[in-house]
Structures are given as C-alpha cells and as structure tokens.
N, C-alpha and C positions, 0 to 999 in steps of 0.2 A: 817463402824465404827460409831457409836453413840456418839456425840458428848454430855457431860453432862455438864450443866450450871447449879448453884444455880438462884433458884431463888429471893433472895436477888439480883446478881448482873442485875437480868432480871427488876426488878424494878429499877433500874439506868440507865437502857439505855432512850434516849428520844424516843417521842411515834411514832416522825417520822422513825425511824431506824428499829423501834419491823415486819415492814411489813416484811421488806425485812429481815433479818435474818430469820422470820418463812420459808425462801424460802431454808434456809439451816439444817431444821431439828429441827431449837431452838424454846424456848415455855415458857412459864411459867410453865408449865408441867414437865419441864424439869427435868431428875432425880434427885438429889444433890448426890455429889461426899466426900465421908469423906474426914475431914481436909488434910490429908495428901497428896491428890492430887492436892492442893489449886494451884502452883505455875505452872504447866503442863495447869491445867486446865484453870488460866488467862489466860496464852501466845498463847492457842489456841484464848481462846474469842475474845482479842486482835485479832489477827489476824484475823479472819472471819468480825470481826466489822471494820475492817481497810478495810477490801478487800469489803466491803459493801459500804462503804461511799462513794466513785468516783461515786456509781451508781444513789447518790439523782442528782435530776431536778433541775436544777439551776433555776430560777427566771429572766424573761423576761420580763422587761418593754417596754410601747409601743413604747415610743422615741427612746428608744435602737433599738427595732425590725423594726423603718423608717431608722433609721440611715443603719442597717447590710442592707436590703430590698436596700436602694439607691446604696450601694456603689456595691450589687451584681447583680444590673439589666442588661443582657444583652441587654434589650430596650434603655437604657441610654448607655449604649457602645456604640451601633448602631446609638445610633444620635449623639453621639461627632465622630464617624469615617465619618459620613457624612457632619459635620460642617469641619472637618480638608479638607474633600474633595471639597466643597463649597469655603471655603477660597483660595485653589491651582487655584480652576476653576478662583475664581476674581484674582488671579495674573495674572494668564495667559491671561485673559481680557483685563488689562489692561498693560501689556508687549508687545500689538498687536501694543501702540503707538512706539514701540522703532524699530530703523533702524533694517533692517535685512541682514547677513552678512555670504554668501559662497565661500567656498575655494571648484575650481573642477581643476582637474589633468586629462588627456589625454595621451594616445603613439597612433599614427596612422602610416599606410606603405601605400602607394599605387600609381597607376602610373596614374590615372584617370587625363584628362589635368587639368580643373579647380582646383583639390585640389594642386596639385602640382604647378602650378602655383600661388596660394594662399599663400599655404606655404613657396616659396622660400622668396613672398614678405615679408611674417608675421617675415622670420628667419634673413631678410636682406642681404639674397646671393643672390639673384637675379641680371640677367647678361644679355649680348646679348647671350650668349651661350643658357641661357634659353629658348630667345625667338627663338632660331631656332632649339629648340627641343621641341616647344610646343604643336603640334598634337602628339610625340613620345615620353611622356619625359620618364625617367629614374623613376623606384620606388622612392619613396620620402621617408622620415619620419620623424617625428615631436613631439616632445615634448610639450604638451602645461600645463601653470598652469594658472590662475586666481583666483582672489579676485570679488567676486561681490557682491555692497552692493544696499539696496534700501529705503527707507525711504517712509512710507504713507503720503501724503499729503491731500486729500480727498476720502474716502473709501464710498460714499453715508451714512455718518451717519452710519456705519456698524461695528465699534468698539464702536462708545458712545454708539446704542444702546445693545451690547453683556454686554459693560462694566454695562449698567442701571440693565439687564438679571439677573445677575450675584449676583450684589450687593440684588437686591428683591432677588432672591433666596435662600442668605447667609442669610438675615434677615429675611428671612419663616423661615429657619431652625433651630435662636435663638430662636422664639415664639413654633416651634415643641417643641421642645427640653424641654422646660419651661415646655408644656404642658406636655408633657411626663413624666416628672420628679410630676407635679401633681396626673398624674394616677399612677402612679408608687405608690407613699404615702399614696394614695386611698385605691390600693389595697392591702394592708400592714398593713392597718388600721382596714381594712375591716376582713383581716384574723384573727386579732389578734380579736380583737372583737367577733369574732364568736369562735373560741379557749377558749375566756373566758367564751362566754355563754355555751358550752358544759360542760365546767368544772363546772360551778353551776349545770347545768341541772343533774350532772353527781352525787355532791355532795350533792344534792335534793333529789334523789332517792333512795343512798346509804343509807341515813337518815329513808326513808321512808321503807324500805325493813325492818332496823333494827328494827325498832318501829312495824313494822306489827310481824315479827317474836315472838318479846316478846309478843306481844298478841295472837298468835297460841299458844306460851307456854304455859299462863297461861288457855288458851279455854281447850287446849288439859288436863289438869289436871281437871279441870271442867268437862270435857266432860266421862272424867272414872267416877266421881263422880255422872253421870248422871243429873249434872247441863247445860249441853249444848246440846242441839241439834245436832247431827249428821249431820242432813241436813246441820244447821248452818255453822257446824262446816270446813265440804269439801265445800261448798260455797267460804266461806273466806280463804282456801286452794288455792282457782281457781283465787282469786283476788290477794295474792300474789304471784301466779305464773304468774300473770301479770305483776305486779310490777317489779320481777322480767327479766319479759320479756321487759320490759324500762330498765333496768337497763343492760344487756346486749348489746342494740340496741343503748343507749347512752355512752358507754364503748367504743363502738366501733368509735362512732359518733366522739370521743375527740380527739381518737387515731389519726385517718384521717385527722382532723382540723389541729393538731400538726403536722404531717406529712406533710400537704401543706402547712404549714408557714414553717419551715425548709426549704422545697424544696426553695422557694420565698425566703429565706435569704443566701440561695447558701450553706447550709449546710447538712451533709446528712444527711435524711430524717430521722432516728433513732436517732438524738442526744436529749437527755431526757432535758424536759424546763417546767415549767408550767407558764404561765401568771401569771404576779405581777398586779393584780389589783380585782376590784370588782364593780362586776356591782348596781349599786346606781343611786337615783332618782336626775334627775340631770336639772336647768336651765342655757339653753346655751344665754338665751337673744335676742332670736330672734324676729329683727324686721322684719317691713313689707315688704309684696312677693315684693313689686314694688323698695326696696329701694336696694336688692341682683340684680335684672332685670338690671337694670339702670348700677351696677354692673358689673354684667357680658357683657353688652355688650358693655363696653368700657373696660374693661380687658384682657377679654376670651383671651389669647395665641392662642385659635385655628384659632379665627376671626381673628386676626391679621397676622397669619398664612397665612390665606385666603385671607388678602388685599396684599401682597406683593406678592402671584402667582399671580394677578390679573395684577398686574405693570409690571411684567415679561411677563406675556400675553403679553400686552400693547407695552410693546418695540420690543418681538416677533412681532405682529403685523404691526408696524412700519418700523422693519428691513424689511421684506418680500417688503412690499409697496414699498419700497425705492431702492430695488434689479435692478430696472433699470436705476438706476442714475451712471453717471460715477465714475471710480475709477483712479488717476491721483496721481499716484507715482514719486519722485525720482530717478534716477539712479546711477552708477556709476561701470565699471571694470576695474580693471588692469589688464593685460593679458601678459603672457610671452612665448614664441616661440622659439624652436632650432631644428637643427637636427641630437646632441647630446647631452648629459647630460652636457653640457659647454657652454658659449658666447650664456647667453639666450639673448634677443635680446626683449625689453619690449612696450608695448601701452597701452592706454588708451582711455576709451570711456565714457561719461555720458551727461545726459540729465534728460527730464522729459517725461513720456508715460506716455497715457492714455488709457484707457479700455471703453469702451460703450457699453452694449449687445443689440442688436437689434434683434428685431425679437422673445425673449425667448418664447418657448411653453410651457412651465410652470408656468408663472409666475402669470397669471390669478389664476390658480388653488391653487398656494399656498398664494396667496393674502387669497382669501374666505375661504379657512382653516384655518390662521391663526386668521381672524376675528372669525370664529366658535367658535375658542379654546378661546378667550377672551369669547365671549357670556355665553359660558358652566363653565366658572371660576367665570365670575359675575352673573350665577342663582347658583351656588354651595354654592356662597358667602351668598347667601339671603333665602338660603334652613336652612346655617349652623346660621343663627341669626335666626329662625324661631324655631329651632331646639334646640337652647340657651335658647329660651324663657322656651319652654317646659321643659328641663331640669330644670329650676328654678322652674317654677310650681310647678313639680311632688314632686322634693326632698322637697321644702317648705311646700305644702301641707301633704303628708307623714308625717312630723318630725310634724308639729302640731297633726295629728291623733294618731302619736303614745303617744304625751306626754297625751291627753286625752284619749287613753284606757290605758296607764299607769295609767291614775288613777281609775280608772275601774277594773283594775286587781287585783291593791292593794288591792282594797278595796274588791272583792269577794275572795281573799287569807285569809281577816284579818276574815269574815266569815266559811268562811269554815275551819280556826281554831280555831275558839269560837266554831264551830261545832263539831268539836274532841275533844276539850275539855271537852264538857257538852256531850256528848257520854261514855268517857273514866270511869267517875264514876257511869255512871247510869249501863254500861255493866258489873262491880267489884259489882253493886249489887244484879245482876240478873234481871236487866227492859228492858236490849237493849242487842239483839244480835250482838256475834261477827261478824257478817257479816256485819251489818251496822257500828261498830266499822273502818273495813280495808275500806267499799267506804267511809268514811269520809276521811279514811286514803288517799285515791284514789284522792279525790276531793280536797284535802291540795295540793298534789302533781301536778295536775292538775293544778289547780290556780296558785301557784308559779311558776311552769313553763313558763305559760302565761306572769305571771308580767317579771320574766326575760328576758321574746322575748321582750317586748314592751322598757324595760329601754336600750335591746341590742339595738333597732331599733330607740331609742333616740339619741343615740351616731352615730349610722350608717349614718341617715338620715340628723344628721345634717354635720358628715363630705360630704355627698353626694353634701347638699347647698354649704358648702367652695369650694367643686372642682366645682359646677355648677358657680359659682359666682367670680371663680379664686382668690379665699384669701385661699387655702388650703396650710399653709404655716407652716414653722416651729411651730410659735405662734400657731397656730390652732390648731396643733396638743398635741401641747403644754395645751390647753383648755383640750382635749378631756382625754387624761392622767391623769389631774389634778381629773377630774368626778371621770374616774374609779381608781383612786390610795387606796389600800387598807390602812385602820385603821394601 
C-alpha cells in the first residue's frame, strides 16, 4: 500500500526525522491526497512518525559514558570480590591469636587388657575383681566425650607474621583496585573519543561526496554542451568513487566504534547513541615532563601495589626463617567416661607443650625460596618504576607532538580550502577542469581528516599523561569533556 503524505506536512517535519521516514516510503515526492482524505491521511502520518521517533540516537556524554563504563566493569567486580576475599583471609589471620576449642565423642568395645583396664579406671568401677581378671578381662565398653581447648602462646612469630602477609596483601589490593578503576576510565575515554572522531571523519565525507556530486552535475550538463572534456569528465568520476569509497569504509568504521562502547558500557551492542561532543582545538595546560615523573612515582597505585607484595614477600620470608623456632601452647581437657549412657564419671587435664622440629629436610630449601621470591618482587618493583618513567615520557612527549601537528593540520586544511575555492569559480568559467575541481575536493577531505586525528590525539594523549601520572580522576575527566562539549 502506498502511503501518501502532502507535502506541506513533509516540510514540518524536523530534518532529523526526514532520514528515517524515507526508510518507509515517504518523500517530499510524495503524492498529495485530495482534501477529503486529509483526516485518514494524518492519523497514518502520525503513526509512522510516532513509530519512527523511539529509533533516534540518544546523545552520550563522556562523564555519562565513565560513569555507565565503571559501574559495568567486570574488571572492577573482580577486584572488589578479591578485596571481600583479602579482608576474610586478614580475619582469619588474625583469629589465629584466639584459643581454640574441640568437642570429640567416642563408643569403644573390647577385651584387649590394657584398654579395659584403663577404662574401668577412667569409668571409676574398677575393683579387685578387675585385677584378677586382668590377663582375661570381660569385653569392655566406654563412652567417652571431651572438651579440649588450647591457646598459642609462642608460634615462632608465625601468626604476626601471616597476620603482617595478610594485611600487605589487603593493601596491594586497595592500590589494584584504584588502579584498575583508572584503566577502566582510560578505556572509556579512549573509546568514546575515537567514536567521536569516526563521527566527524564520517560527517567530513558525507559533506564532501555531496559537493563532488553537484559538481558531476553541473560537469555532466557541460560536458553534453561539449564544454567538458570527457576525459575530464570520467577522471573526476573515478575520484568520487573514491570519495565514495571513504565514505563507506568510515560508515562502517563508526558503526564498530559504537558497537565497542556499548559493548564496554554493558549494553547491547545495537543500542543507537551518537557522541554529545566535538572534537576542538583545545589547551590542557601541560606542564613539564619532570613535574608528571615525580608524579607518578609517588602516586602510581601500581607501584604502591608493588611495595606491599614486597612486605608480604618480606614477612613470607621471615616466616619461613623462623619455621624452626619453637611453638609452646596452652592446654587444657575435660574428659568424661562411662560404660553406659549414665554416671559419666569426669577428669581433667592441662598444662603447657611445646613443639620443636628438629632435624626438618626442608627447611633449607624453602628458606632460599622464599628469599628468591623477595628478590624477584624487589626487581619487578624497579622494572615497574622504570616502566612509569617511560610511560610519562611517551604519553607527554606524544600530547606535545600532536598539539604541534594540530597546528599543522589546521593550517594545510585552511589551504586546501582557499584551494577549492579559488578552483570552484575558475572551473564555472571554463579555465580549470573538473577533475582538478574533485582533488581539491579530495585534498579538503584529506586535510581535515588529519586535523581531526591530531585534535582526537590531543584529548587522547593527554588523558594517557593522567593515567601515566595517576591524576585520571573524575576532575580529569571532567577537563576532557569540557574540550569536546559541543556549541
């Protein structure tokens, strides 16, 4: 069925709506319908245009897109399920100082002399009769329950140090966590950014396709009149099938971009969004490489990260060492005896034991292991400040290059459209062919493009110093949005 729209009411619709209705047949082409179908004919418009509107792109800023990005990271799950698990492990550390306390229950039968003679003592029937049946006694049997508690008193340092373990451990895992949560913001930042640049690259070219086409139009009427060159004319054919061919390949390009930020904000990957911002020449104020260094190296969550395995090592280390020192407990049982479920018959026992290993064949070898494992934490440590360094370097150095080929870019953009310009009138008088018309065209598109990578690589570069330099922080981010916030 053919849907007829005036088109009066096609000129009231806004220009963002006109795409997506052409996807249902409507036009400014569109037939007109005599008056008298005027009432049928709104309530369908109506309707189509209703059922259109759910499908515009909602508008994503980039604080929004850290905000959705943090709260859907499964990398930040994973480290709060390991901080819940770090804090259990320090309870359990330190609950090692508290007495320890078992209840054991027994039934025994037998006629063996010593048990039964044991047990007649433990049940308190024991008799002369007993002792002259003590090579032959009678099956026995016994009830027994106990309480037995015990209390550490010296463990060779083997709870302070679990307890020292435990505690670095839990405090690696707050500077992970931190850090994590910075990469996490990075990467969020990072997608959305590139999302944007597709979307200029994308509206750059769509620009640039339309303006070449009208000038095929006017060639091709030229070119019947035998004012254009044939040759010319499929030349500049062949460069907006170029044009074309970017236009396509960055169609495509946006789609994907959009598609791995959704993914990254835990939504599915077809929910329709465009980037609320605009990529702009932008000063973030950056001072010198040494003053972010200095920075980061008293910052960085990772290095801090790194000093607290190191301390864990450390007490690892200790503990090992100390594996042949005594351990000199508390005691203490209750004990109840019968040989029936009635007239238990109760004692007691405590004291203080000791333990001393002697001799252990292991203990060498997990001494020098455990030293290893310190060694290999404190060059990891000095690998990962080495490695901070270089991070600052790069991303600093980086963000200065690109704010100077941003201006570089600019500046052969603003060229190469004084270029098309002063082409556009010389070629309407027949001095410059259309061919050189479309590579001007080519070379606008070109240039701008450029300038967009460099203004994208502004923004990039510098959130790359914030995480290098551990200030990638709300504020930061806060900076970066401000840049690209469009008009």
């Amino acid at each position: 069925m053919k849907l007829l729209i005036t088109t009066k009411e096609l000129n009231n619709v806004p220009g963002q709506h006109l795409k997506l209705l052409g996807d249902y047949g409507i036009s400014k082409e569109a037939e007109i319908r005599p008056p008298e179908g005027n009432m049928i004919k709104i309530a369908i418009f109506s309707y189509v245009l209703a059922a259109a509107l759910p499908l515009q792109a909602s508008a994503l800023g980039l604080e929004e897109a850290v905000g959705e990005g943090l709260r859907a990271s499964s990398d930040l799950e994973l480290m709060r399920a390991k901080k819940e698990e770090a804090g259990a492990l320090l309870g359990e550390a330190k609950n090692n100082r508290l007495p320890r306390l078992a209840v054991k229950s027994a039934y025994t039968r037998g006629d063996e002399p010593v048990y039964a003679f044991a047990s007649a003592m433990k049940q308190g029937t024991f008799s002369m009769a007993s002792m002259a049946a003590i090579n032959d006694p009678e099956p026995a049997s016994n009830y027994q329950a106990s309480l037995e508690a015990g209390i550490p008193l010296f463990t060779g340092f083997a709870i302070s140090r679990g307890i020292e373990m435990r505690e670095a451990g839990a405090r690696a895992l707050d500077a992970a966590s931190a850090r994590a949560e910075a990469g996490v913001r990075f990467s969020v930042v990072h997608q959305w950014l590139t999302a944007l640049l597709r979307r200029h690259l994308l509206d750059t070219v769509e620009e640039a396709v339309a303006d070449s086409e009208k000038e095929l139009e006017a060639a091709d009427s030229l070119r019947e009149k035998g004012m254009v060159l044939g040759s010319d004319y499929y030349a500049a054919e062949a460069i907006l099938a170029g044009l074309k061919a970017y236009r396509s390949q960055w169609r495509r390009a946006y789609a994907l971009e959009r598609e791995r930020l959704n993914i990254m904000l835990g939504r599915p990957k077809d929910t329709p969004f465009e980037p609320a911002g605009r990529l702009e020449e932008a000063d973030f104020k950056v001072g010198p490489q040494n003053d972010y260094l200095s920075g980061a190296l008293a910052r960085r969550a990772d290095l801090k990260a790194a000093g607290e395995a190191e301390k864990a090592a450390a007490a690892w280390a200790s503990l090992q060492k100390n594996s042949i020192l005594p351990v000199v407990e508390a005691f203490g049982v209750l004990e109840t005896n019968s040989e029936r479920l009635s007239a238990f018959s109760s004692s007691n026992l405590y004291g203080v034991r000791l333990t001393l290993p002697l001799g252990d064949p292991g203990y060498s070898a997990r001494s020098r292991a455990a030293s290893a494992r310190l060694d290999q934490q404190r060059a990891g440590t000095a690998g990962l400040r080495r490695q901070t360094a270089g991070e600052v370097a790069s991303a600093w150095q980086n963000y200065m290059g690109a704010v100077e080929s941003a201006r570089d870019a600019a500046l052969t953009h603003e060229k190469a459209r004084k270029s098309l310009d002063l082409f556009r009138p010389l070629y309407r008088q027949g001095r410059q062919s259309v061919m050189e018309v479309l590579r001007a065209e080519r070379a606008v598109l070109e240039a701008k493009a450029a300038w967009y990578e460099n203004l994208f690589k502004i923004n990039l570069f510098y959130a790359q110093l914030r995480l290098a330099s551990e200030t990638l922080d709300t504020s930061a981010v806060g900076e970066i949005a401000s840049a690209t916030a469009a008009d």
